[in-house]
N, C-alpha and C positions, 0 to 999 in steps of 0.2 A: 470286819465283822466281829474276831473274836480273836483272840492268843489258842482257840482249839477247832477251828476248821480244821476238816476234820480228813488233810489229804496230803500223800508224800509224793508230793507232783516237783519238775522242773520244767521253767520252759530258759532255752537260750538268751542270753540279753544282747547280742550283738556287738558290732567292734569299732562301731562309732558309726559316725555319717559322713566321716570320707570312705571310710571304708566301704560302706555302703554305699556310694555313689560310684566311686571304682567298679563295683561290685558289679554293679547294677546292670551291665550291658550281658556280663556272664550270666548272672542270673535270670534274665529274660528270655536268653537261648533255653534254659532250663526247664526254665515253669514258663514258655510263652504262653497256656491258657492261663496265668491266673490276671485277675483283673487289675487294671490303672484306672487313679483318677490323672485327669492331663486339665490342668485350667493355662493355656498359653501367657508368657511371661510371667509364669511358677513357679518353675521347675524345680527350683531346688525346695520348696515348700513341700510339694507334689512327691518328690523324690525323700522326705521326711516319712510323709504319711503314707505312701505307698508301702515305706518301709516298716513301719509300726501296724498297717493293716497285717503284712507277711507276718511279723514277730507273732501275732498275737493267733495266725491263722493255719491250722483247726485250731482250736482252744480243747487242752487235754482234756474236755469234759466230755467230750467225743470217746474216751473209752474208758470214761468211769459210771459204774463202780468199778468195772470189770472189764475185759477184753470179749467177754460176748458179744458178737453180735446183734443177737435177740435179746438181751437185758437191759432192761427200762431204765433211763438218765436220772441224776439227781434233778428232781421237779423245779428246783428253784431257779433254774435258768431256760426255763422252757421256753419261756415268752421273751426272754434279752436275746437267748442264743439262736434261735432254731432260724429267721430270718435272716439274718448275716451269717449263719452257713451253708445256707439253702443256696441265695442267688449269688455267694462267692464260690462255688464246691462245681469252678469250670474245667479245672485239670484232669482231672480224672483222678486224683488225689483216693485211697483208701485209710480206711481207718480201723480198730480193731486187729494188728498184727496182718494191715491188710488183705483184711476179709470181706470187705464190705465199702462198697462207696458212702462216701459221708451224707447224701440222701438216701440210700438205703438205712444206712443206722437209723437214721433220724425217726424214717418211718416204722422200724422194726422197734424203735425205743416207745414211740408211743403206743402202739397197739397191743404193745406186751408192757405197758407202764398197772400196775398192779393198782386194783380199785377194791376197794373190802364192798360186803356186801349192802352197807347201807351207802354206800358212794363219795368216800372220803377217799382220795388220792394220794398214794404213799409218796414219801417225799425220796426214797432210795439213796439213801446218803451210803450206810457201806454195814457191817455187819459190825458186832460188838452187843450188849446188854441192855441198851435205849431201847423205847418201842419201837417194835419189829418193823411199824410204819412212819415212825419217827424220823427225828434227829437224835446223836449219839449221843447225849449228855442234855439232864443230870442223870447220873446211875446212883444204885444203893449204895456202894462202896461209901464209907466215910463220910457219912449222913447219916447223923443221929436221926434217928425217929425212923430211917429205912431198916429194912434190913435180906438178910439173905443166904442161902445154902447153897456153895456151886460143888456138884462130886469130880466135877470134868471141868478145865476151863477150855474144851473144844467151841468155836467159836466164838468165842470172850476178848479174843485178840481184837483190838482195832487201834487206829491214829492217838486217842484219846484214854487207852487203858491198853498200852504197850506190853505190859506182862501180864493182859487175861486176868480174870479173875481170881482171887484166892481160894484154893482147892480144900475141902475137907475131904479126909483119908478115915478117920475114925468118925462112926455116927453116931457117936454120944448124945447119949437122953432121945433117943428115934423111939419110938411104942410100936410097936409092931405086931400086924393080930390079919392071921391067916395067910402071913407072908413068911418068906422064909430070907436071912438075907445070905447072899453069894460071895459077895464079893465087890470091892469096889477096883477096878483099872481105871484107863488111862480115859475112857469112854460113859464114865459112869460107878451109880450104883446099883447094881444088880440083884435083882430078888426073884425068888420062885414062890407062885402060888400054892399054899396048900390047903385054903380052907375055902367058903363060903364067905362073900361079905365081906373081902378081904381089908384092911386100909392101913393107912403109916402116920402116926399122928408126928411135928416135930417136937423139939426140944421147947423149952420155954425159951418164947420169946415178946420185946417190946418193942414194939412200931405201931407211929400212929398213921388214923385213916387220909388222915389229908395228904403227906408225905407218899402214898400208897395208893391212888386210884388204880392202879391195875396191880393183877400177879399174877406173874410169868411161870409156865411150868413149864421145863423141857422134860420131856419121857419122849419110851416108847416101849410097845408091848407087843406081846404074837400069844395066840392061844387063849386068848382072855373070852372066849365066845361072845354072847351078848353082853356083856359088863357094860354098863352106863355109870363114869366115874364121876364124882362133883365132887367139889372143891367146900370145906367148913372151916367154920374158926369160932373163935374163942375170943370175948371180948371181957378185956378188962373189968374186973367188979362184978363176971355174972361166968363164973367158971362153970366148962360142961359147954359142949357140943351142942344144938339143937336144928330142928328143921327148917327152922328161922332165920337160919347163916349160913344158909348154904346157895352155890352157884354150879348147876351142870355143864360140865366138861365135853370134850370131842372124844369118845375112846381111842384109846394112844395106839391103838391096832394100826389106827390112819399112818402112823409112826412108823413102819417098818424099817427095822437096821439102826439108821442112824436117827438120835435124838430129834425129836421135831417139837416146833415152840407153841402154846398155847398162850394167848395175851386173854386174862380174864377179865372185863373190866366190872371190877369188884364195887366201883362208885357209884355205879348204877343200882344198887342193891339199898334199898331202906334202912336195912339193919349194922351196913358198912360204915362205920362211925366210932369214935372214943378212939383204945389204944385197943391194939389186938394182941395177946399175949400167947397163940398157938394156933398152926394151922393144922388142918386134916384132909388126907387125900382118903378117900373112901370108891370101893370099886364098884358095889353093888352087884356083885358076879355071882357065879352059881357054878359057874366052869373053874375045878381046879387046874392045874398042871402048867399054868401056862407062864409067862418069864416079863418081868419090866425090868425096866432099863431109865431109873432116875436120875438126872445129870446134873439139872437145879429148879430151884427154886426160890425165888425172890420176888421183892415186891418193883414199880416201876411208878417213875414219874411221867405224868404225859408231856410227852416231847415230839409231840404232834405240830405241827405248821399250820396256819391257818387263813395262806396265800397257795397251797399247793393246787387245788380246782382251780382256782382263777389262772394261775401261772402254765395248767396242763391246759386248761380249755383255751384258751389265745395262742398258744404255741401248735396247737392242734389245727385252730383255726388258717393259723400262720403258713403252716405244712399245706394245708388244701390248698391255699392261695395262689403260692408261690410254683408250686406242681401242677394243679390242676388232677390230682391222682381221684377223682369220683369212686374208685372202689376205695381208697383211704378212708375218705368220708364216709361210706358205706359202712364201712366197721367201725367206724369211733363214733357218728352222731348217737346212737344211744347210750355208750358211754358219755360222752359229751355233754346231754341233756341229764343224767343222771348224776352225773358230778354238779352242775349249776342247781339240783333239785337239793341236795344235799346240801350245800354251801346254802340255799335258801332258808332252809326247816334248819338245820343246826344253830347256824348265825345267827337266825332272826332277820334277817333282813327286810323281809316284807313286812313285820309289824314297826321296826324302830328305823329304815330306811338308813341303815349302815351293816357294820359286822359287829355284832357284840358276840366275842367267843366267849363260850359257858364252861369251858373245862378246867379241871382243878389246878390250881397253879396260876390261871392267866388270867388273873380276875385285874389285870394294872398295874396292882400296886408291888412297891419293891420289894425285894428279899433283902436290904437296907436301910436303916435308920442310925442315928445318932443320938447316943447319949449325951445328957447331959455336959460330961467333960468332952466332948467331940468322937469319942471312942466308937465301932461300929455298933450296931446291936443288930444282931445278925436272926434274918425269920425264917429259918427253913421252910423250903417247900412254895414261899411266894416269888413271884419275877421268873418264870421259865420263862424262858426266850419265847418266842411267838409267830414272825412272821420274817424275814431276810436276818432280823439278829437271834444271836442265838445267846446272846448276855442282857439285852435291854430287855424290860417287860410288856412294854404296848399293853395287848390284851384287854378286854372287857370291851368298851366300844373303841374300837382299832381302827383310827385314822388311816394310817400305812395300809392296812387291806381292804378299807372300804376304799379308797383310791382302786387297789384293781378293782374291785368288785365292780364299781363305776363302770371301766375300762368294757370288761367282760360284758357286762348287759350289752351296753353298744354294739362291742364286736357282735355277738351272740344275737342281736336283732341286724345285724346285716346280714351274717347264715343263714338266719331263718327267713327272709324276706328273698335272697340269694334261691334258697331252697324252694323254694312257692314257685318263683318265676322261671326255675327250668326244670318239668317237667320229665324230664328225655332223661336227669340224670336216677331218674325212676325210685325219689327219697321220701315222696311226700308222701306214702301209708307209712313210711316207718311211725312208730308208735314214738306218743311225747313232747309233742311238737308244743315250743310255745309260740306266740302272739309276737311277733317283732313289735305292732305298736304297741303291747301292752309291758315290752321289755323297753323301749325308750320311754314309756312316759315313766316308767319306776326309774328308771335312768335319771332322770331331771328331778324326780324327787329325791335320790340319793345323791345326787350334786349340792340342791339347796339343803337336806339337812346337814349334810356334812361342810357346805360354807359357815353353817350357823354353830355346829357343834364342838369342832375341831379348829375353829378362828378364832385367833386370840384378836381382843381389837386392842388391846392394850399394846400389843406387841406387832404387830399388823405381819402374822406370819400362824400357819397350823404347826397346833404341839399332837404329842399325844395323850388321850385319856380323851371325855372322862375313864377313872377308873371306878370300881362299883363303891366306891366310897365317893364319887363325883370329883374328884380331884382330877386337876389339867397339868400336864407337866411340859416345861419349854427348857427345853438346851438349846434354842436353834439351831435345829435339824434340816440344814440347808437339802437334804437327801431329799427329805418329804416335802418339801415344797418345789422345790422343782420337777420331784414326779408328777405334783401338782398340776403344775401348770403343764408339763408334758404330755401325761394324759388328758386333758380336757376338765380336768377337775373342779380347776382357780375358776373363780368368775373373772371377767375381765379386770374389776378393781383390788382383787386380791391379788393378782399377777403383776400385776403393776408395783401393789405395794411389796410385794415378797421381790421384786427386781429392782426396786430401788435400797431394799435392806441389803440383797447379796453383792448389788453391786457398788455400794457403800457411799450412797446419796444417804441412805438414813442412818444413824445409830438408833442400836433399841437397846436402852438403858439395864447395865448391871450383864451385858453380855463381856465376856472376857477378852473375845476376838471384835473389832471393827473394823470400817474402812476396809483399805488396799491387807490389812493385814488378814481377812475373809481367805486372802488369795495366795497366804502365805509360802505353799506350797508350789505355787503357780501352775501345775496342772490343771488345776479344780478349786474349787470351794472347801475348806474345812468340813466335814461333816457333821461339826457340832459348833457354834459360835459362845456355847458358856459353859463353864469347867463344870462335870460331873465326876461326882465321887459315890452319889449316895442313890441311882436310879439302874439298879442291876439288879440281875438274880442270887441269891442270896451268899453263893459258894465266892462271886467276885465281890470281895467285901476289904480289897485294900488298893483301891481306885487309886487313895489319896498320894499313894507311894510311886504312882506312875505318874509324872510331868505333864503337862497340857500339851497336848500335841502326839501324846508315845503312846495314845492307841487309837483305832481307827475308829473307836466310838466316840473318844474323848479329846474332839478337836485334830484329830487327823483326818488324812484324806482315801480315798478308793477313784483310784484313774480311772473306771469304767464310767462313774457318774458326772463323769466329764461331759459325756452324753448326753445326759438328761439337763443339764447346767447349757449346753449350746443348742439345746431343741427350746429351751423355755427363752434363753436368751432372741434366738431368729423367732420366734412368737413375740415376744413382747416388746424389745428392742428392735428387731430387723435384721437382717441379713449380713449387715455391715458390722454391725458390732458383735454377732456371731464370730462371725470373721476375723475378727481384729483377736477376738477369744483365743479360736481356732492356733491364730499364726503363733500366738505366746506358747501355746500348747508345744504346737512344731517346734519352738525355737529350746525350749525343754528336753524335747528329745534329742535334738540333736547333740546337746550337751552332756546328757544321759548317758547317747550311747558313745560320745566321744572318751567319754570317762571311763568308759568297762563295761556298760548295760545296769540296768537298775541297781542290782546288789554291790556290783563294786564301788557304783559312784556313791551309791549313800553310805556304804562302807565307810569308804575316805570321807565325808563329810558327817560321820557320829549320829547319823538318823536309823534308826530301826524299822525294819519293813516285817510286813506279817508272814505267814504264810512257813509249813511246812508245821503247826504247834506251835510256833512260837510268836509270841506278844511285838506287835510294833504298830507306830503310826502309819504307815502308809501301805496300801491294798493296791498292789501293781501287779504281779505275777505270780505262779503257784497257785493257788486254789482261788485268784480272783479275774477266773476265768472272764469275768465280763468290762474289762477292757480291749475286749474285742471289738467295743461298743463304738467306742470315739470315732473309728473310721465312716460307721455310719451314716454319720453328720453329713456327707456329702452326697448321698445316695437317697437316704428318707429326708433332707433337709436341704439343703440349699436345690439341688435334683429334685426333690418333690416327689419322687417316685413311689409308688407303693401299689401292690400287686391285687386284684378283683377278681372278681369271681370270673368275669369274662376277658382278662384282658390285664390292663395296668392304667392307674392315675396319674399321672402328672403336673404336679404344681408349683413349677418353678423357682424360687425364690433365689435370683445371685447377687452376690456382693457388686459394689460397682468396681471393683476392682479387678470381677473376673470378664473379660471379652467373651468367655463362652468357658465353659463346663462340661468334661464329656467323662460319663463314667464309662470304659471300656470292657466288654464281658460281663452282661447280667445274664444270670441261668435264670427263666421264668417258662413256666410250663412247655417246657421239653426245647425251647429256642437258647441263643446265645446270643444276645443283642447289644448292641453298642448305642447309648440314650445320648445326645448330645444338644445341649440349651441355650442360645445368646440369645442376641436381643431382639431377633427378627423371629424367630422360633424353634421349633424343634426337629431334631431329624434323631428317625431310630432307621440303624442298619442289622441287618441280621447275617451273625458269623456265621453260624450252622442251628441244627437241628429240626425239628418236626413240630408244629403245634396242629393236633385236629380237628381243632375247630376256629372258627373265625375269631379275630384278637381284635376287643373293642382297644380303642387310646382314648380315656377321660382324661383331655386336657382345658378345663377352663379356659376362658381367654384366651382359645384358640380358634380356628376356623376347624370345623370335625370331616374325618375324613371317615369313608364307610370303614367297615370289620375291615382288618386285614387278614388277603389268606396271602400267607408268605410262602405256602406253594408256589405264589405265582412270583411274589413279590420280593424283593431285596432292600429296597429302603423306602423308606416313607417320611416325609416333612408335612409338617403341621406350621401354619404361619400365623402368627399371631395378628388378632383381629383390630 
């Protein structure tokens, strides 16, 4: 994703795959709940991926930010992660300094996942000077045209700005009228009221508005009575304060003790525009005596996501499914519908039938260009990251998030259609409700506009853009076309052609990677097929000094989207040549970890991997948590399985290579079952637990057997029609 993901995680790499196969009888004594796949004459295949499922399983995202239990996950893997936690989390396994079973997190992260009041979902990444709902970068720091005051750098620390922010100790050129000041420590700067109308003008200063859609004030105050504080400034060429540049504030009363953040968003204001050369805090108070507590003040870039609704409302979705928890649902469906209302009105989506995000910064276009001699020329303020990257620009109308959005309406009319038809679970006064038919037919109109808008036919693959300058841009971003086709997105003949380009039946001319070399890596796909130097945010402006291949945007790979690469392959290919995918994959690992585990082996072999701040091609472990994903493939894909409101789906798909397939230990609402598929049909056994109510089996191409109530029952077979 980036050289500044933004987390100081480790996971284990293991000691090979003898070791691991040694291992493996001990280990089974150990953890006998956690789940195997068994496909007979596998085994040592079987014995790969069981073990790359363990490596990858919890995935540290389970207790980040924090070790709280009650603290809301970073949003962006809501929807990759929360199912492949759900129905592996058979041990009894805890998480959080074991505090909490990994379904309990799950569901204590979403319900306490922070929503602002018009219904934009924080993306919780970790603390530092980014928007407080954001992603941590870009900050003001060493950005011209930003700028900023920190008196404390209390909370400034993070992965990404290691020594905090830079402190001013002297308040030189401050104006100060009705205030008195105290002192600055470790916590601030400190003032006492002693007048009427109190306010602090700063120093002279130049930052422009673009660079600047929000600013950040941390204070706090005690004693301020009714003061109603608002924020003014000073714009370049029209010196002097007016009532015409100003924005009211929260009083920092709300602040007590310690500094609390206020995000202005200053963009929203008419008169926010040019250069600002001075701000003013003005108290409007009437109460002397009373004490603030200034820590800083600066401006911010919105580093806001605009995948984070779609990614909490599917993973949301995902949690009811898989639980069956109806008072869950109970608490999040109006969250839920409020987040999709917001993602509707902000986006656009109902008028242009994709996501065109409108916020400053993510209009597309780069924060790079080239001069005439090749040199960069560098555009502050354009290309903020946008949606899973946090360096590329996407933005304005956003391929990459109108794919979920796609995604989301779907799910989201199966909810709602879910909701209608049971009664009993007593949801349907809640307030909000939309139209499931009228959430898929918009569904099919954001499919076809986004076949037509985002399809290069030149290239027979989606780029992204346009940007608001109409510009399309194509690295061959094997990523986004495979989620393509994953989700449901591809039309049939786009999946076709996007599987003939990755699997290197086509060349698409003036791409730097073809053919078998697509698969360079052989885990996955390249995530980009042509050299990019010049399609970043504006601070990554020396591309060209990194190799093709040595970042995970620039022709490298991310092993999570391995996944998405063998769900499009068993779609459009088949099963068989999933498979053949699949066994390369395994044949990697074992090499992998025969060698040391990911970092040593690439060590020894002069490749760079991402992860802990630092720059590499390949996204394998540390903060890329979603190579949890791979294992999947045998559970949601060749298994067919996937979890209903009443019950679960099954639709088969196995290689002819497997005699039968049997995933061992699925947690699905409150049971523990064991799914097992050849050629004759299906049998589920059940290990333990409780389901209360009756468990439909949607299996096509099966002969149906009524609800199962596994009070009574123990196994059940479905024979193929």
């Amino acid at each position: 994703m980036t050289f500044l993901r933004p987390f100081l995680l480790t996971i284990r790499s293991g000691v090979g795959i003898v070791g691991m196969l040694l291992a493996l009888p001990m280990w089974s004594r150990a953890n006998d709940g956690f789940p195997r796949f068994v496909v007979p004459g596998h085994d040592r295949e079987m014995a790969a991926l069981n073990a790359m499922h363990r490596l990858h399983f919890p995935p540290v995202w389970l207790d980040y930010p924090n070790k709280d239990p009650e603290a809301g996950l970073c949003t962006l893997w809501d929807e990759w992660l929360t199912g492949p936690c759900l129905w592996a989390d058979t041990a009894g396994q805890k998480v959080c300094d074991e505090k909490v079973t990994i379904t309990r997190r799950l569901r204590n992260a979403f319900l306490n996942k922070i929503i602002d009041s018009e219904g934009y979902v924080a993306t919780h990444q970790h603390e530092g000077i980014g928007h407080v709902l954001g992603w941590p970068f870009p900050y003001w720091i060493n950005n011209a045209g930003a700028a900023g005051i920190h008196f404390s750098d209390r909370g400034t620390k993070s992965s990404v700005l290691r020594k905090g922010a830079p402190v001013t100790t002297d308040p030189v050129g401050w104006t100060l009228q009705g205030l008195e000041a105290v002192g600055i420590d470790s916590e601030g700067w400190r003032l006492r009221v002693t007048g009427a109308d109190a306010g602090m003008t700063t120093p002279e200063m130049n930052f422009e508005t673009f660079q600047s859609p929000f600013i950040q004030v941390r204070w706090s105050g005690k004693n301020l009575g009714d003061a109603q504080p608002f924020l003014e400034w000073e714009e370049m060429g029209q010196s002097g304060f007016t009532t015409t540049r100003r924005m009211v504030l929260p009083p920092p009363d709300l602040y007590e003790g310690e500094a609390g953040c206020v995000t202005v968003p200053v963009y929203r204001h008419p008169q926010w525009k040019g250069r600002i050369t001075r701000l003013r805090l003005r108290f409007a108070n009437e109460t002397i005596g009373g004490e603030i507590l200034l820590q800083a003040i600066f401006t911010q870039y919105d580093t806001r996501h605009n995948i984070n609704n779609f990614d909490y409302i599917r993973g949301s979705i995902d949690y009811f499914l898989w639980t069956g928890d109806v008072d869950f649902l109970r608490q999040s469906l109006p969250r839920l519908r409020k987040a999709l209302r917001y993602a509707q009105r902000e986006f656009r989506t109902l008028e242009n039938n994709c996501v065109l995000t409108p916020w400053v910064g993510h209009d597309g276009r780069s924060g790079v260009e080239r001069n005439t001699d090749g040199s960069p020329r560098i555009l502050p303020g354009r290309g903020v990251g946008n949606n899973y990257w946090d360096l590329l620009p996407f933005g304005h109308k956003d391929s990459y998030a109108s794919i979920r959005y796609y995604h989301t309406l779907v799910r989201f009319a199966e909810l709602e259609r879910a909701i209608r038809g049971h009664p009993e679970w007593a949801l349907t006064g809640v307030d909000g409700a939309f139209d499931p038919d009228q959430l898929e037919q918009h569904a099919l109109e954001v499919k076809a506009e986004g076949n037509r808008v985002f399809w290069s036919e030149e290239n027979g693959r989606f780029v992204a853009g346009p940007d608001i300058e109409g510009v399309r841009t194509d690295y061959g971003f094997t990523f986004l076309n495979t989620d393509a086709i994953h989700y449901g997105f591809a039309t049939d003949r786009h999946a076709r052609e996007i599987m003939d380009w990755i699997e290197g039946r086509r060349v698409v001319e003036g791409d730097t990677s073809t053919g078998q070399d697509l698969y360079y890596f052989r885990f996955g796909p390249r995530s980009t097929t042509k050299r990019n130097i010049d399609y970043y945010f504006w601070r990554w402006n020396q591309a060209d000094k990194i190799p093709f291949g040595g970042q995970v945007q620039d022709g490298g790979a991310v092993l999570g989207w391995s996944y998405m690469d063998l769900m499009a392959r068993l779609k459009v290919s088949g099963p068989d040549n999933a498979w053949k995918r699949l066994e390369e994959i395994l044949r990697w690992f074992e090499e992998v970890q025969a060698g040391g585990g990911y970092r040593e082996y690439y060590k020894k072999n002069g490749v760079g991997l991402q992860g802990d701040g630092t720059a590499g091609g390949l996204g394998l472990d540390r903060e890329f948590f979603e190579s949890l994903l791979v294992p999947q493939v045998m559970l949601t894909g060749f298994l067919g399985l996937s979890p209903t409101a009443d019950g679960c789906r099954l639709e088969p798909k196995l290689p002819t290579a497997f005699p039968a397939l049997t995933v061992d230990r699925i947690k699905i609402k409150g049971l523990i079952l064991s799914v097992t598929a050849d050629a004759q049909g299906l049998t589920l056994k059940k290990h333990s637990g409780r389901c209360w109510s009756p468990f439909v089996i949607d299996a096509p191409g099966y002969h149906p057997v009524p609800a199962v109530d596994w009070e009574r029952m123990s196994e059940v077979r479905l024979v193929r029609k």
